[in-house]
C-alpha positions as a LaTeX table, in Angstrom:
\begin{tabular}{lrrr}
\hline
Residue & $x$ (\AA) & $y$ (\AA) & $z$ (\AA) \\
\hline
Unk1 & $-5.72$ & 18.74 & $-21.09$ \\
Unk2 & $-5.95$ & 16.64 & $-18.09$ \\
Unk3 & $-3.88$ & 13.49 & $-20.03$ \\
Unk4 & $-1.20$ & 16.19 & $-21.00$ \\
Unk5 & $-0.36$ & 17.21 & $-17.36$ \\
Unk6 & $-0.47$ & 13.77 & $-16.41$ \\
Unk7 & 2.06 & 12.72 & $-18.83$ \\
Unk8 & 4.20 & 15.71 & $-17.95$ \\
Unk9 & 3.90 & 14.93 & $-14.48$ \\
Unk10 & 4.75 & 11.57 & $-15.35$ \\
Unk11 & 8.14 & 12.37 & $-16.92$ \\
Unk12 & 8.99 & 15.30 & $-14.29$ \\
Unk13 & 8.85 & 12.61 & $-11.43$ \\
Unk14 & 10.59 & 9.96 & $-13.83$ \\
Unk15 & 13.52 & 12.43 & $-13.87$ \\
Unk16 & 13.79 & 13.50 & $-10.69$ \\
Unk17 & 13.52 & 10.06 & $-8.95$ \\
Unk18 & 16.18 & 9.29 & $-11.90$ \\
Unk19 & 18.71 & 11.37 & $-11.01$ \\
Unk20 & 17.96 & 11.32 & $-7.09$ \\
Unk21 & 18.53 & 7.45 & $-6.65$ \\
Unk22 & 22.59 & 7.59 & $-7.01$ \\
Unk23 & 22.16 & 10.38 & $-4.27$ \\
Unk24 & 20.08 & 7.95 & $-2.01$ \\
Unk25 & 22.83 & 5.64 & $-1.69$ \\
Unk26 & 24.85 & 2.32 & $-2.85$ \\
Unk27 & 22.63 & $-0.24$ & $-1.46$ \\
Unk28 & 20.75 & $-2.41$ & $-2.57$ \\
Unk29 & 17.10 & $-1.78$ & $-1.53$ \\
Unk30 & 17.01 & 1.71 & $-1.81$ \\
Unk31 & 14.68 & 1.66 & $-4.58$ \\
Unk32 & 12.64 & $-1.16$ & $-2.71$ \\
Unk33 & 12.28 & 1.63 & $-0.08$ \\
Unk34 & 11.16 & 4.24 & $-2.57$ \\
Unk35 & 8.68 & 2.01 & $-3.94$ \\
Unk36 & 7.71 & 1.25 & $-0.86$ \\
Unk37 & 6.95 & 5.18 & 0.82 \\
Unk38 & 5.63 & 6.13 & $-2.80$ \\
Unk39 & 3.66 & 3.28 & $-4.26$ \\
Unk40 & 2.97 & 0.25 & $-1.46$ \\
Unk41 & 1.98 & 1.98 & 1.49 \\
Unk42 & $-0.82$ & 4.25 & 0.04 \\
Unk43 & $-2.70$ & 0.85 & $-1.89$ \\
Unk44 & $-2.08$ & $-0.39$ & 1.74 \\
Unk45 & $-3.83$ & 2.78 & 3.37 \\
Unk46 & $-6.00$ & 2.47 & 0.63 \\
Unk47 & $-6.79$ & $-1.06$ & 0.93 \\
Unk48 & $-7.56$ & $-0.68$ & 4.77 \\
Unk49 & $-10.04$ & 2.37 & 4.59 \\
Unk50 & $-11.68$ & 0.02 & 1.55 \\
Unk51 & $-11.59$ & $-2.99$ & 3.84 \\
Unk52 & $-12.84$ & $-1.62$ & 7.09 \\
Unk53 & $-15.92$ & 0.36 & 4.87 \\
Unk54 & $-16.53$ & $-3.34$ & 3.38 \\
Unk55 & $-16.40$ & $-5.09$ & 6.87 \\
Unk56 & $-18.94$ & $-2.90$ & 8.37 \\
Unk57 & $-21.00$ & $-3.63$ & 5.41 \\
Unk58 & $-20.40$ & $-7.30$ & 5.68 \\
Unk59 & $-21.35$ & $-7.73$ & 9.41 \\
Unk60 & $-25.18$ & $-8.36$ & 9.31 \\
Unk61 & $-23.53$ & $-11.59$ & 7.23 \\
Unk62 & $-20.59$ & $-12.43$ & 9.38 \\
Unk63 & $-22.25$ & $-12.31$ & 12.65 \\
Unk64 & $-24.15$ & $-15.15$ & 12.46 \\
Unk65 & $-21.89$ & $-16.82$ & 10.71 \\
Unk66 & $-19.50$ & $-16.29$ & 13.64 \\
Unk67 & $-16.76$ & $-15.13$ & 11.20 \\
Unk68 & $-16.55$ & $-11.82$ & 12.29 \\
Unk69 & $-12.81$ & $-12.18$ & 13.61 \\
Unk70 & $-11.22$ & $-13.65$ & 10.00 \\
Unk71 & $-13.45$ & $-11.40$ & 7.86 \\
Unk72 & $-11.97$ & $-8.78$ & 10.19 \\
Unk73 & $-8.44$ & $-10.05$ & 9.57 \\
Unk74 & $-8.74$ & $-10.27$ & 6.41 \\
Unk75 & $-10.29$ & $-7.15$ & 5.85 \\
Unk76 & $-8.85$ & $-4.40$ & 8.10 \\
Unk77 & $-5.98$ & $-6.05$ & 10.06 \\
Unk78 & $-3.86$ & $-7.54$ & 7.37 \\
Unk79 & $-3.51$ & $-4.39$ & 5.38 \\
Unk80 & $-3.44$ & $-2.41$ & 8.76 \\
Unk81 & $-0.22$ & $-4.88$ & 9.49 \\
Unk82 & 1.42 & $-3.87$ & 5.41 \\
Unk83 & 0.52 & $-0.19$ & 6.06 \\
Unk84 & 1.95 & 0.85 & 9.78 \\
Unk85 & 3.92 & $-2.38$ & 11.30 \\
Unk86 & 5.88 & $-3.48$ & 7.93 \\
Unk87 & 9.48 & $-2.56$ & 7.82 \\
Unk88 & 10.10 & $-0.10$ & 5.04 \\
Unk89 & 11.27 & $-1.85$ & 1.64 \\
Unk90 & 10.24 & $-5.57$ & 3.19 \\
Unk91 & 8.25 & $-7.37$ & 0.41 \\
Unk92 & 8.24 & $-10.63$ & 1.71 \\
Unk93 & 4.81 & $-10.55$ & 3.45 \\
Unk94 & 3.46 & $-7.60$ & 1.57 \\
Unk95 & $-0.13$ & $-8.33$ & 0.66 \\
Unk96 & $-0.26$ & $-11.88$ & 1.81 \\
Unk97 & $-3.96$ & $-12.05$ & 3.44 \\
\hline
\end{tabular}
């Protein structure tokens, strides 16, 4: 039941995002921002909440290891930066840590 309403949802939002992208407008990353609001910036949300639960868990190692500022880059800041700072539909940088 559950892999039924999936696909259906599936092909509902298939449609609609079908037939609302000549709507959105004639340039050319329009669908770089869609992507962007529906797909990048939640595995970037996702990816900080995931990295700042894993840096707390890391610091009894990083701390003497005096590390604690590039695990914390890596970890929470970077995907902080994709999530809230990137400009919408800019790919360049996304994920780069």
């Amino acid at each position: 039941m559950k892999t039924k309403l999936l696909t259906i949802t599936m092909c509902v939002l298939t449609l609609m995002l079908g037939s609302a992208m000549p709507a959105l407008g004639s340039g050319g990353n329009t669908m770089d921002i869609v992507v962007d609001v529906a797909l990048a910036r939640p595995i970037s949300f996702l990816a900080t909440i995931g990295g700042s639960a894993l840096f707390i868990v890391s610091l009894p190692i990083a701390a003497p290891s005096r590390s604690i500022d590039k695990v914390a880059h890596t970890l929470v800041i970077a995907p902080a930066k994709d999530t809230f700072t990137r400009p919408l539909g800019d790919f360049d940088d996304f994920l780069s840590y």
